[in-house]
LODOTI-903914 format. One record per residue (C-alpha): x negated, y negated, z; residue in one letter. Coordinates in steps of 0.001 Angstrom, whole numbers, padded with zeros to 6 digits, always signed. Example, Ala and Ser with C-alpha at 12.3 -4.5 7.8 and 13.67 -1.06 7.14 Angstrom:
-012300+004500+007800a
-013670+001060+007140s
# end
This chain:
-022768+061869-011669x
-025115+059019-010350x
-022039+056378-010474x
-019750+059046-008885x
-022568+059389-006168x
-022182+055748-005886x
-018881+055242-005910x
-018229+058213-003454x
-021236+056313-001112x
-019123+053011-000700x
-015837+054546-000073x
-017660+056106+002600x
-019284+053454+004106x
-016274+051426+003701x
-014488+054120+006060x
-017142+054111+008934x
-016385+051929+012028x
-017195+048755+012305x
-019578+047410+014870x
-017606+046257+017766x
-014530+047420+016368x
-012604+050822+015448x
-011099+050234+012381x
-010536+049464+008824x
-007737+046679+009550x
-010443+044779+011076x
-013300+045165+008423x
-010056+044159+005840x
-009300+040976+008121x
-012771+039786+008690x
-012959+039360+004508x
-009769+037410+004363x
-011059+035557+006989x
-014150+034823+005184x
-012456+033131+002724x
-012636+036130+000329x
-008990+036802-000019x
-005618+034456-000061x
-005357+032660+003364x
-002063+034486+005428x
+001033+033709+004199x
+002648+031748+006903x
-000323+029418+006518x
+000009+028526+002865x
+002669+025901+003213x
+001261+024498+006154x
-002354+023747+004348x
-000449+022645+001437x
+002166+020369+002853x
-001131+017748+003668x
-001880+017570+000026x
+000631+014555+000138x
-001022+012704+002258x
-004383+013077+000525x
-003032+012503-002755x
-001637+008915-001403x
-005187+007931+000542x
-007038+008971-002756x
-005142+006685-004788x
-005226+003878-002619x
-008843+004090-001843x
-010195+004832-005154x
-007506+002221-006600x
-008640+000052-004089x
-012294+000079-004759x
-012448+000746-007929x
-009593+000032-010071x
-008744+003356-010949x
-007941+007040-009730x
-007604+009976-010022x
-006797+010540-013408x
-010319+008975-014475x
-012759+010578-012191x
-010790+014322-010971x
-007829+014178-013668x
-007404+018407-013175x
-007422+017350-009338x
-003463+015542-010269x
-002434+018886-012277x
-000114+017134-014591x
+001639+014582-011539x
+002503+011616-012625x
+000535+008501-012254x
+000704+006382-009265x
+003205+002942-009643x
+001434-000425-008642x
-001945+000711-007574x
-004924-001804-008356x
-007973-002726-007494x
-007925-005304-004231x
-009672-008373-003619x
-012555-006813-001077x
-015914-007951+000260x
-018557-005652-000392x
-018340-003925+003014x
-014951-003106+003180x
-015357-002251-000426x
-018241+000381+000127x
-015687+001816+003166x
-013091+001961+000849x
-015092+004003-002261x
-016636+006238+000651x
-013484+006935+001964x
-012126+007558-001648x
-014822+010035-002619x
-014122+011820+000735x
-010098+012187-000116x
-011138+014174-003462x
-013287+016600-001613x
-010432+017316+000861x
-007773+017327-002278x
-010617+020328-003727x
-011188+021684-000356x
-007462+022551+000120x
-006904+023550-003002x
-010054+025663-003142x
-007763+027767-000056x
-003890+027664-001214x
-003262+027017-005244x
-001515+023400-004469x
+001201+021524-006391x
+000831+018688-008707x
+000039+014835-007301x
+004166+013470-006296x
+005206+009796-007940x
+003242+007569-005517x
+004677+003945-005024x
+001247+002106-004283x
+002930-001070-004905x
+002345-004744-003759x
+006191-004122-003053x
+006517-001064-001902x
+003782-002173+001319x
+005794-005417+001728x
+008680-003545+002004x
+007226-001610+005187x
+005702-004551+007378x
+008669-006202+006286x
+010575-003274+008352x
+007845-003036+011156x
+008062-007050+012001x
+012458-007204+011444x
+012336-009953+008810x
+010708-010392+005558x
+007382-012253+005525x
+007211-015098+003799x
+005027-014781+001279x
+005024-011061+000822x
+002427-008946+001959x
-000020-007737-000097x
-001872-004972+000575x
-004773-005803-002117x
-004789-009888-001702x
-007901-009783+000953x
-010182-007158+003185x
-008166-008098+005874x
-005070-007280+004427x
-005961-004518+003200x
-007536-003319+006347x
-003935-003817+007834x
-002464-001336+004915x
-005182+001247+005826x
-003784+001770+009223x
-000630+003047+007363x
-002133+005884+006142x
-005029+007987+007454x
-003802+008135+011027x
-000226+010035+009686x
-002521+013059+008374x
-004323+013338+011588x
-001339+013646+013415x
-000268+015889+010943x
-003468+018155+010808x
-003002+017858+015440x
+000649+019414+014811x
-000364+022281+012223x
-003786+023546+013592x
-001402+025431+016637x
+000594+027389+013894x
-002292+028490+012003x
-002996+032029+011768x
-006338+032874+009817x
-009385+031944+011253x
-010604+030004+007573x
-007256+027977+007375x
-008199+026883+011254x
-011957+026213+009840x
-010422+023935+006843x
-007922+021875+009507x
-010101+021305+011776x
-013058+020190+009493x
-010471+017817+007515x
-009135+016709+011223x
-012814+015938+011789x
-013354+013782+008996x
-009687+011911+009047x
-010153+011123+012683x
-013231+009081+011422x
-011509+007440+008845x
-008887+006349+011350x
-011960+005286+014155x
-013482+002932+011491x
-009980+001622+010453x
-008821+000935+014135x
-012586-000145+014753x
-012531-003055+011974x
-009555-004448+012560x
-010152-004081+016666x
-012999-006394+015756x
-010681-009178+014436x
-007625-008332+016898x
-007159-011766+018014x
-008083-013161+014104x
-004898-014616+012054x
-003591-013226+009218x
-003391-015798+006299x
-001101-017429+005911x
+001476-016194+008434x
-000222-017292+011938x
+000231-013628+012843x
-002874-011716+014983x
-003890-008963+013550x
-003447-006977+016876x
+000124-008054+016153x
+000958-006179+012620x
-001033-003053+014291x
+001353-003185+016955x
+004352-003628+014826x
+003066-000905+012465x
+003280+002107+015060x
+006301+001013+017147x
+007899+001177+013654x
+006340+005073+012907x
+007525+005696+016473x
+011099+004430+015628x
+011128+006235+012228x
+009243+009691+014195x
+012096+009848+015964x
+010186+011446+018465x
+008973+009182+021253x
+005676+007505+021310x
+003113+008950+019147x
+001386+006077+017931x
+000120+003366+019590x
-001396-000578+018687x
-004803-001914+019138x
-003871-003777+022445x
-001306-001691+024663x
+000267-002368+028212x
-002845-001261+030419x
+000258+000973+032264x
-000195+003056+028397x
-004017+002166+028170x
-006793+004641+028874x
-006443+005790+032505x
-003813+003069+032472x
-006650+000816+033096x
-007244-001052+030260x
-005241-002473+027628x
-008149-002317+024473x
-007100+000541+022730x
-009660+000955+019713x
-008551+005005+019577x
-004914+005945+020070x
-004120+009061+022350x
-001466+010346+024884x
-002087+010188+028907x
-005246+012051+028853x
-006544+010723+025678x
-005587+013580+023479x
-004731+012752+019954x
-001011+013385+019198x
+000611+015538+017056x
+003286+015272+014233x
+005468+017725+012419x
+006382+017611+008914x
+009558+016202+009341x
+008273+013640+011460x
+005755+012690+008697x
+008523+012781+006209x
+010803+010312+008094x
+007727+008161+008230x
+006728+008206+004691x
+009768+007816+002959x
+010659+004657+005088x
+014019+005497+006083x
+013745+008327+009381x
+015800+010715+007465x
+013421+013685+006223x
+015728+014385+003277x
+015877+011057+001879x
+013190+010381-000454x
+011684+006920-000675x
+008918+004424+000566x
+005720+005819-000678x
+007347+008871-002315x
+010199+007480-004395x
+010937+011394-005672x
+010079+013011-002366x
+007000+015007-001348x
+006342+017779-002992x
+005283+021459-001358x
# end
């Protein structure tokens, strides 16, 4: 009887109105909102779709700064994907190496964060290849650099092949956070928009500090393979300018007043925003979203 008594109780108080509201629907939605239930469906593939791009920037930085990945330090993070082709440790001073383990460490909390919301898919084949990045400044400057680039040869370098990759998830995380629906999938976008846009700030911040510096041994200013960089992601976006270069035409700068251009934004300084496909036309190197290649020689997965 007491357990009846109890039982009877919550259904009870489960039926009485909520403060500020007038019914059950909203007591219901205010637990899946919580975090307490699946996030809504429409959001699932657009919180898992990112896990690409934090699978590659966990691998490079923990490759990077470490010598190893995933597998060794979160192997149930990968859930069975195979392991990344090329990745190594690069040739860093210990500053950019501390950057690089911090910003490491922070890709496997987002990997856990997401997948803490929406069940996930295993880690894609990752090409983290000396190659594979020669292959894409190659693209970005029209000819092939002579020697090749590569990525994990010095800090500065691979300061250069950092700007590749944190700044396509922020667009990314810009474009989705409209189409979200539940209030805790808007929570988990904006708080991994928070932390990308940082990684992105120090990236464009370092290398802003050495924009006029050149890179060894091709003569080239570093302000010069930023540039090349996003007028190629533009190209492959196929979607006019979304990405801009450390120094800019002050007619593009801030206020169209000055040409330093440390954080990239539109008009008013407002951080673009990517779709999927976009990303996908970036990533795989080609500006077809259906052709897998570049960094994801079997496609993206999700």
């Amino acid at each position: 009887m007491a357990i009846f008594a109890s039982v009877f109780a919550s259904l009870i108080l489960l039926l009485l109105p909520v403060p500020g509201s007038c019914s059950i629907e909203l007591l219901i939605e205010s637990v899946i909102d919580r975090g307490t239930s699946s996030v809504p469906r429409g959001d699932v593939d657009l919180l898992e779709f990112p896990l690409n791009l934090e699978y590659l920037g966990a691998e490079f930085f923990l490759f990077g700064s470490m010598g190893h990945g995933l597998d060794r330090i979160a192997p149930s993070l990968t859930m069975g994907g195979p392991a990344p082709i090329g990745a190594r440790k690069a040739n860093l001073d210990p500053f950019t190496q501390d950057i690089a383990l911090q910003f490491g460490w922070q890709q496997v909390g987002h990997l856990r964060a997401i997948k803490n919301a929406v069940r996930g898919f295993p880690r894609p084949l990752l090409d983290l290849s000396a190659r594979s990045f020669a292959k894409v400044i190659d693209k970005a400057f029209g000819e092939p650099l002579n020697p090749p680039f590569d990525p994990y040869a010095s800090s500065s370098n691979f300061l250069i092949a950092s700007y590749l990759i944190p700044y396509i998830a922020l667009t990314g995380y810009v474009g989705s956070n409209p189409h979200l629906q539940g209030s805790a999938s808007k929570r988990l976008a904006a708080g991994l928009l928070g932390v990308k846009s940082g990684q992105d700030a120090i990236i464009r911040t370092l290398l802003y500090q050495k924009a006029n510096e050149k890179v060894h041994p091709y003569g080239i200013p570093v302000a010069a393979f930023t540039n090349k960089i996003s007028q190629m992601r533009n190209n492959l976006g196929r979607s006019g300018l979304k990405d801009e270069g450390l120094l800019v035409p002050k007619f593009h700068g801030t206020e169209r007043k000055i040409r330093g251009n440390v954080l990239a934004g539109n008009e008013y300084s407002i951080a673009f925003d990517r779709t999927p496909e976009e990303i996908l036309r970036i990533v795989y190197g080609g500006g077809h979203e259906g052709i897998p290649g570049g960094f994801f020689p079997n496609g993206a997965n999700g």
